[in-house]
TORMIKE-240240 format. One record per residue (C-alpha): residue number from 1; residue in one letter; chain; x, z, y. Coordinates in nm, 4 decimals, m for minus. Layout:
<recs>
(NUM; a; A; (X; Z; Y))
...
</recs>
This chain:
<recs>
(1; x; A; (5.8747; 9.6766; 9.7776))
(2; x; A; (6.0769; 9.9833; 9.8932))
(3; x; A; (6.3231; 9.6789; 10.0195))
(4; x; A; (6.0999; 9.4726; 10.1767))
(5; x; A; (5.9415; 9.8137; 10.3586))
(6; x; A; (6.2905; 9.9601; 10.5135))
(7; x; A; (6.3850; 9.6218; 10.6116))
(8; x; A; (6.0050; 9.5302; 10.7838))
(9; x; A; (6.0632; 9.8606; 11.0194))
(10; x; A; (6.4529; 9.8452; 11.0547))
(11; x; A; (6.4793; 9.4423; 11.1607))
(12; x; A; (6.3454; 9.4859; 11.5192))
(13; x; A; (6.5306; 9.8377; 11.6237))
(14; x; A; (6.8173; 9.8449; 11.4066))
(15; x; A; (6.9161; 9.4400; 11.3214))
(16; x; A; (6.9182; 9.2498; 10.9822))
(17; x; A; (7.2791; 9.4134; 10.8532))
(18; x; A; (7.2028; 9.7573; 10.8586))
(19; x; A; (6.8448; 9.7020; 10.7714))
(20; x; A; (6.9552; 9.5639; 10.4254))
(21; x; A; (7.2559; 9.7788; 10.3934))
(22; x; A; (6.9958; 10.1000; 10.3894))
(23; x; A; (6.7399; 9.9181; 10.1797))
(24; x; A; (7.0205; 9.8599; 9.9278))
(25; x; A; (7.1169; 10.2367; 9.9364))
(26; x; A; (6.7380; 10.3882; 9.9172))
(27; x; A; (6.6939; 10.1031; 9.6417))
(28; x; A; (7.0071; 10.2296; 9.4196))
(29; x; A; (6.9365; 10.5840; 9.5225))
(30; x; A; (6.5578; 10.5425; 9.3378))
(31; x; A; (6.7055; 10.3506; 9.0450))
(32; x; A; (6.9751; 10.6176; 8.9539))
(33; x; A; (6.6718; 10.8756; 9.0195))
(34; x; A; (6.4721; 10.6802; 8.7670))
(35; x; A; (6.7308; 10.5999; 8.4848))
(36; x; A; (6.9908; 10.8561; 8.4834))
(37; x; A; (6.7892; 11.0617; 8.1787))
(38; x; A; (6.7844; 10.7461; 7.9943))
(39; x; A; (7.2005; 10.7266; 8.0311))
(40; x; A; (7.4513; 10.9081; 8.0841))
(41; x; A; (7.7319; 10.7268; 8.3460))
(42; x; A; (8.0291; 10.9449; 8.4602))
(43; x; A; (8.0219; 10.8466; 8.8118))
(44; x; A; (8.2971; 10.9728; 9.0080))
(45; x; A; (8.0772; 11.0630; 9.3179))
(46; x; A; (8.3948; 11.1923; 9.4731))
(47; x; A; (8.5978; 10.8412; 9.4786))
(48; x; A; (8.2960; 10.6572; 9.5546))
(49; x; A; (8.2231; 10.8701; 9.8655))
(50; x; A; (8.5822; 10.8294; 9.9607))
(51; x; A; (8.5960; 10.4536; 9.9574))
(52; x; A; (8.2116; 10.4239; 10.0745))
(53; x; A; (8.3515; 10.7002; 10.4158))
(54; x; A; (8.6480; 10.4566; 10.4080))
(55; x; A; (8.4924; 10.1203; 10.4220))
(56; x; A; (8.2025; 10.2534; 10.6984))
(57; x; A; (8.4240; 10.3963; 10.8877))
(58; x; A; (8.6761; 10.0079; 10.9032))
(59; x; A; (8.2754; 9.8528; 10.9878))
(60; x; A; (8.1946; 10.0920; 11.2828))
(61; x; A; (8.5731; 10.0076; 11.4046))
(62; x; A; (8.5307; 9.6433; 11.3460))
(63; x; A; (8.1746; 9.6421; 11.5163))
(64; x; A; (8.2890; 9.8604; 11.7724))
(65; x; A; (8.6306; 9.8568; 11.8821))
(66; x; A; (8.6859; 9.4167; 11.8163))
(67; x; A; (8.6090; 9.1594; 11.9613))
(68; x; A; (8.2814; 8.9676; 11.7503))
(69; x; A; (8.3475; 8.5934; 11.8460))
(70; x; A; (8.6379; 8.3707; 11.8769))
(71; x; A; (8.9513; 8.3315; 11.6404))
(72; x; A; (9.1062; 8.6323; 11.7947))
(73; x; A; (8.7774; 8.8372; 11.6692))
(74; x; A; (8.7724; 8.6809; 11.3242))
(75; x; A; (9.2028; 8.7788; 11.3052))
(76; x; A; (9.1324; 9.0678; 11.4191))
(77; x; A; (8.8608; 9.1869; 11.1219))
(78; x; A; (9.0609; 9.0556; 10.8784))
(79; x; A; (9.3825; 9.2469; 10.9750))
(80; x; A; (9.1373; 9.5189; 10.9632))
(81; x; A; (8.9978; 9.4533; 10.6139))
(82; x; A; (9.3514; 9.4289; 10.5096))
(83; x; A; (9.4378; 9.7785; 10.6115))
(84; x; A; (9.1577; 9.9229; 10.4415))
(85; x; A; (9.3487; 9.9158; 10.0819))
(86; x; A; (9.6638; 10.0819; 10.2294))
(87; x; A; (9.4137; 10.3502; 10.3843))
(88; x; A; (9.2296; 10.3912; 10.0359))
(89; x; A; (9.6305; 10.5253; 9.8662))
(90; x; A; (9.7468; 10.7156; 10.1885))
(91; x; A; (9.4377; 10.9589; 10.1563))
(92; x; A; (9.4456; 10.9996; 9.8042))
(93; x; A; (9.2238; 10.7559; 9.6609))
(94; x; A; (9.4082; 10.6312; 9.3554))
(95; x; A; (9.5360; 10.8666; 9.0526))
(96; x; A; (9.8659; 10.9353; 8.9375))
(97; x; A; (9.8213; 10.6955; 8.6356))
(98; x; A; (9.6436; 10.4354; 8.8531))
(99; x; A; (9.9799; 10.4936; 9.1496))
(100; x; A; (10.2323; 10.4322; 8.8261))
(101; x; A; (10.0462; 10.1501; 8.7063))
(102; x; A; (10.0782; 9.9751; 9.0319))
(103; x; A; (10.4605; 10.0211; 9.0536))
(104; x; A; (10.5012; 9.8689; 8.7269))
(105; x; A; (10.3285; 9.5959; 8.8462))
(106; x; A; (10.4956; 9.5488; 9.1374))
(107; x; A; (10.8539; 9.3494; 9.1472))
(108; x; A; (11.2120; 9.5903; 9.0959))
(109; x; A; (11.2781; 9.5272; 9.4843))
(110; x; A; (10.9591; 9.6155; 9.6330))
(111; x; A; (10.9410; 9.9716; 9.3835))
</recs>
């Protein structure tokens, strides 16, 4: 209901993508509100407000700065998508563990 609601009075003013984006958040906002007595998950609220600040900040530069139609528009967001991951290490995203695990991974030559 609580989805159905936000995206009733947020379709006309705001458009169908954000409507559902913030029906999805105030939906996962209630049900962690509801079950988090029943168990106990060790969220990493820091790391999940990094990427989440990440990610909306590549969609207001994609929906603002590029072009929406055309080939050159559809390169253009996913050269952008592609630079989010890069983004994610340079400001500290990933752990030390996670950075070494990665670089074994990766070929001798690209190390």
């Amino acid at each position: 209901m609580i989805n159905v609601g936000i995206r009733e009075q947020l379709l006309v003013s705001a458009g169908a993508g954000l409507a559902l984006c913030v029906a999805y958040v105030v939906t996962l906002a209630s049900l962690h509100l509801l079950t988090r007595s029943l168990f106990v998950v060790p969220f990493e609220w820091r790391r999940l407000g990094h990427a989440t600040a990440v990610l909306v900040l590549a969609a207001l530069a994609g929906e603002l700065l590029l072009p929406d139609e055309g080939w050159g528009g559809l390169l253009a967001r996913v050269a952008l998508l592609l630079v989010v991951p890069p983004v994610l290490v340079g400001t500290g995203f990933l752990r030390d563990g996670e950075r070494a695990a990665i670089r074994g991974a990766l070929p001798s030559s690209l190390r």
